[in-house]
N, C-alpha and C positions, 0 to 999 in steps of 0.2 A: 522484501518485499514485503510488503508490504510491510511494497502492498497492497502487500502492500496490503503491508505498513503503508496496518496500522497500520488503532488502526489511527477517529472522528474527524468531522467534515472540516470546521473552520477553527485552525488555530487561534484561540484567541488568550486572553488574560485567564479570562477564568479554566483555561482548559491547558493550559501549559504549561502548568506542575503539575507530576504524576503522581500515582497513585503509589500504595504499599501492598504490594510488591506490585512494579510498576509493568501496566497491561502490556504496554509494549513489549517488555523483553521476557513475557513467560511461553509463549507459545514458541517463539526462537529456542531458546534454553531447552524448552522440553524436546522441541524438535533435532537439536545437536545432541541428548542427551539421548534419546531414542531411535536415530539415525531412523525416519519413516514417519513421523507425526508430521501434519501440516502445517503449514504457516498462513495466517493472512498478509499477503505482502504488502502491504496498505500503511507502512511510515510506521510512527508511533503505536500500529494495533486498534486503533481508535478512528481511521479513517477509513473513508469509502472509497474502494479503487476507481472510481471518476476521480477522485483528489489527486489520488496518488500517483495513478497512472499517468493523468491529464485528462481534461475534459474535452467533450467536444464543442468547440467554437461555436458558436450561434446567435443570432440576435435574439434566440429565442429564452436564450438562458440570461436574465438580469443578476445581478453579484448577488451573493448571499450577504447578510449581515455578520459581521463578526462576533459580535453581542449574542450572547443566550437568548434575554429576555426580547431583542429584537428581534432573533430569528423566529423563535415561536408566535409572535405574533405578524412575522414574514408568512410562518405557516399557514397560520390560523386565514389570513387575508388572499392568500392563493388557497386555502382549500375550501373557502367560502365562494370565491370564484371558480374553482373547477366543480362544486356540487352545479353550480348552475349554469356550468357549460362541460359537461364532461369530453366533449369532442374535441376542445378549446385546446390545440395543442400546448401553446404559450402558458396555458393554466396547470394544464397536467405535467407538464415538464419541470415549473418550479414549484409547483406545489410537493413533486416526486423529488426535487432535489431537495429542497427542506427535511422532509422525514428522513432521506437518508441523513443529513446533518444532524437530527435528533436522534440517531439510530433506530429510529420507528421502521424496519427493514422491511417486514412481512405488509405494512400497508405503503412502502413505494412501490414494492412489485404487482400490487392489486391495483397499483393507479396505474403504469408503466404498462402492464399488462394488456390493461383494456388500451390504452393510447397505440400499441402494438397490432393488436388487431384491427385498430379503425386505420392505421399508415401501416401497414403489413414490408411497405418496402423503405417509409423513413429509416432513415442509417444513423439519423442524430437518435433517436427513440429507442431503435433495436440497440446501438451501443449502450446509451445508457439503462435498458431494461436488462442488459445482459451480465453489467456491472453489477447494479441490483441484485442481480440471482444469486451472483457471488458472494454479496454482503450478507443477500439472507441465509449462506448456505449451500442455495442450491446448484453444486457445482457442476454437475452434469447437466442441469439446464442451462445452467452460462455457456458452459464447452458448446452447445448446440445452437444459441441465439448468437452469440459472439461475430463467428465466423460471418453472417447473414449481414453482420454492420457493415462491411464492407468487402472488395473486390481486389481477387490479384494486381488487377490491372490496376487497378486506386486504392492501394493499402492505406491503413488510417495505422501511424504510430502509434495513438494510445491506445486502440483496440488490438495492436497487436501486443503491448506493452499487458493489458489486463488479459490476455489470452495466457501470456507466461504465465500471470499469477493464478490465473485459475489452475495451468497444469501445475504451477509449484503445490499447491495444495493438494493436486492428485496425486502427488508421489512423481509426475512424470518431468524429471529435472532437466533432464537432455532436450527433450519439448520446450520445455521454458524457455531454457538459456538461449532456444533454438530462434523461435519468438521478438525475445530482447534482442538477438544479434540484427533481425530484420527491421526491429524500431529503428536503430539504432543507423541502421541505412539511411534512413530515412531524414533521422535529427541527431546525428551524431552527437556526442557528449550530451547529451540529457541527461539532467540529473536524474530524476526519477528513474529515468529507464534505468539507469548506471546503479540506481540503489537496488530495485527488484532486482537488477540481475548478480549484484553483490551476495544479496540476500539469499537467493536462488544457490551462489555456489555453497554458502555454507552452510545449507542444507543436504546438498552433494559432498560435503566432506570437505570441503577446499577450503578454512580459514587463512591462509594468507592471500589465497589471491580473492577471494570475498576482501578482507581488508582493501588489498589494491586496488578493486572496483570502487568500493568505496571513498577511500582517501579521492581518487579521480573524480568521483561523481561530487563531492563534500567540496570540494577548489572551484567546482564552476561556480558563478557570480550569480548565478539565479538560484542554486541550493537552497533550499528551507529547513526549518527547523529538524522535520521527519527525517530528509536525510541523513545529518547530522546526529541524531539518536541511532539511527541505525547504524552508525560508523562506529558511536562511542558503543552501541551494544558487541559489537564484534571485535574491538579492541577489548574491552572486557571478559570475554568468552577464552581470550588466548593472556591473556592475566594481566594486561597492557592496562590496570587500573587508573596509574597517574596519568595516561594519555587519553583515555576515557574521560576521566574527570577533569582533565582542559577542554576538550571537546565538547562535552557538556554546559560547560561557563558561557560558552557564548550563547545561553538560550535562557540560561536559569541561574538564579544568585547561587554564590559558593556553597550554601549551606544545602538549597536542595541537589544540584550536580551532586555533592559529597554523599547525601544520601541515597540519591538513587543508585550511584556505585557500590554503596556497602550493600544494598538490599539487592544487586543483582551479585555479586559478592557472595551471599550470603546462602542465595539460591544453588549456585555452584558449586557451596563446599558443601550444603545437605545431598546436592544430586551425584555426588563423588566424577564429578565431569571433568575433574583435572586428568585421570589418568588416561579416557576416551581422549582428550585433546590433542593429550602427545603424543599417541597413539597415530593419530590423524598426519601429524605433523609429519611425520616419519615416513607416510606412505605418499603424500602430494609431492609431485617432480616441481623440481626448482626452476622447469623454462616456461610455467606455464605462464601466460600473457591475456590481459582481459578481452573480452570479442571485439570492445570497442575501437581494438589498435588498429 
């Protein structure tokens, strides 16, 4: 999960070669390595769980640009429109979607915020103001708006999808995976959902069948890049480096996939997480089956 995964907003050229030691896979790594640290379930670590999870549908949300220097000035032109119409939901909605794409967190949730209190009962608003909380942090405020987006009786997938990832972060995994099983009702084989909840189990200690989740979630035809990272990060975790490192080709030239491998690689043999692994290995029952089946 994220994430969800990762996390950032819009895949693009300039944003999809990683970093050293690559953001995505250190809050994972620490989290297997400390059995109880958090994860942002949000893809690659760099995204905002409206991404990752899904968004919600609206005529009120126009695409984002893929481009940096386009989205910034995406920013700058909805946040010059919501100064002079702060009520303006259409304004405060992409101009709140922007700043999460720039990870400007702490001011989508100041604009999300007020758009919140003036539609106290919007569901597209409260979702995404809840997502927000969780980008900034605030995960016990998400846990609390989240639920508000929508209704037993009209479950919304991807709110239920970022409610897992909020619990994944709270330590509460059985919650999560609980979450994901109900998206999942919903939209069956979804990738996303299939990766947070991948991610989700190997935070619970389950790297094969986190792997299983994944491989499944990574085969549907609509998978992205994030899921994908998230597959090769957990094949890497269980020492599966050459499979990793194919996995990764399809996003990125040989030379960075090679590299991100050695530097998560690398991370592993300093945090001595080989003998945690096998460890792990030895206690997961071999009938377990992803929720999706």
């Amino acid at each position: 999960m994220k994430s969800s995964q990762a996390p950032f907003s819009v895949p693009s050229a300039s944003r999809a070669k990683w970093s050293a030691p690559p953001a995505f896979a250190r809050p994972l790594i620490l989290a297997v390595i400390g059995f109880g640290l958090g994860l942002a379930l949000s893809g690659c670590q760099n995204t905002g769980l409206e991404d990752f999870t899904g968004s919600i549908s609206s005529s009120a949300n126009d695409r984002l640009p893929t481009n940096e220097a386009e989205l910034r000035r995406y920013a700058d032109d909805w946040g010059r429109r919501y100064e002079q119409a702060p009520a303006n939901k259409k304004a405060g909605m992409n101009y709140a979607r922007a700043l999460r794409a720039l990870d400007q967190h702490a001011q989508a949730v100041a604009v999300l915020q007020g758009l919140a209190i003036k539609y106290p009962k919007d569901n597209e608003i409260l979702g995404t103001y809840g997502k927000a909380l969780a980008d900034d942090g605030r995960l016990q405020e998400a846990a609390e708006v989240l639920p508000r987006a929508h209704t037993p009786e009209r479950p919304n997938w991807s709110i239920l999808s970022a409610q897992g990832s909020v619990a994944d972060q709270l330590g509460d995994h059985t919650q999560a995976q609980a979450y994901y099983a109900a998206a999942l009702k919903i939209v069956p084989e979804q990738p996303e959902v299939l990766s947070n909840l991948g991610l989700s189990y190997a935070l619970s200690r389950q790297l094969p069948l986190a792997e299983k989740t994944l491989r499944d979630a990574a085969s549907e035809p609509s998978a992205d890049m994030r899921v994908r990272q998230n597959l090769a990060l957990i094949l890497a975790l269980q020492g599966k480096f050459s499979d990793a490192e194919v996995i990764l080709r399809r996003d990125l030239s040989p030379v960075d996939a090679a590299t991100n491998v050695a530097q998560i690689r690398q991370m592993i043999a300093q945090s001595n997480t080989w003998s945690q692994i096998q460890k792990l290995d030895k206690k997961v029952p071999k009938n377990h089956v992803a929720a999706s089946e």
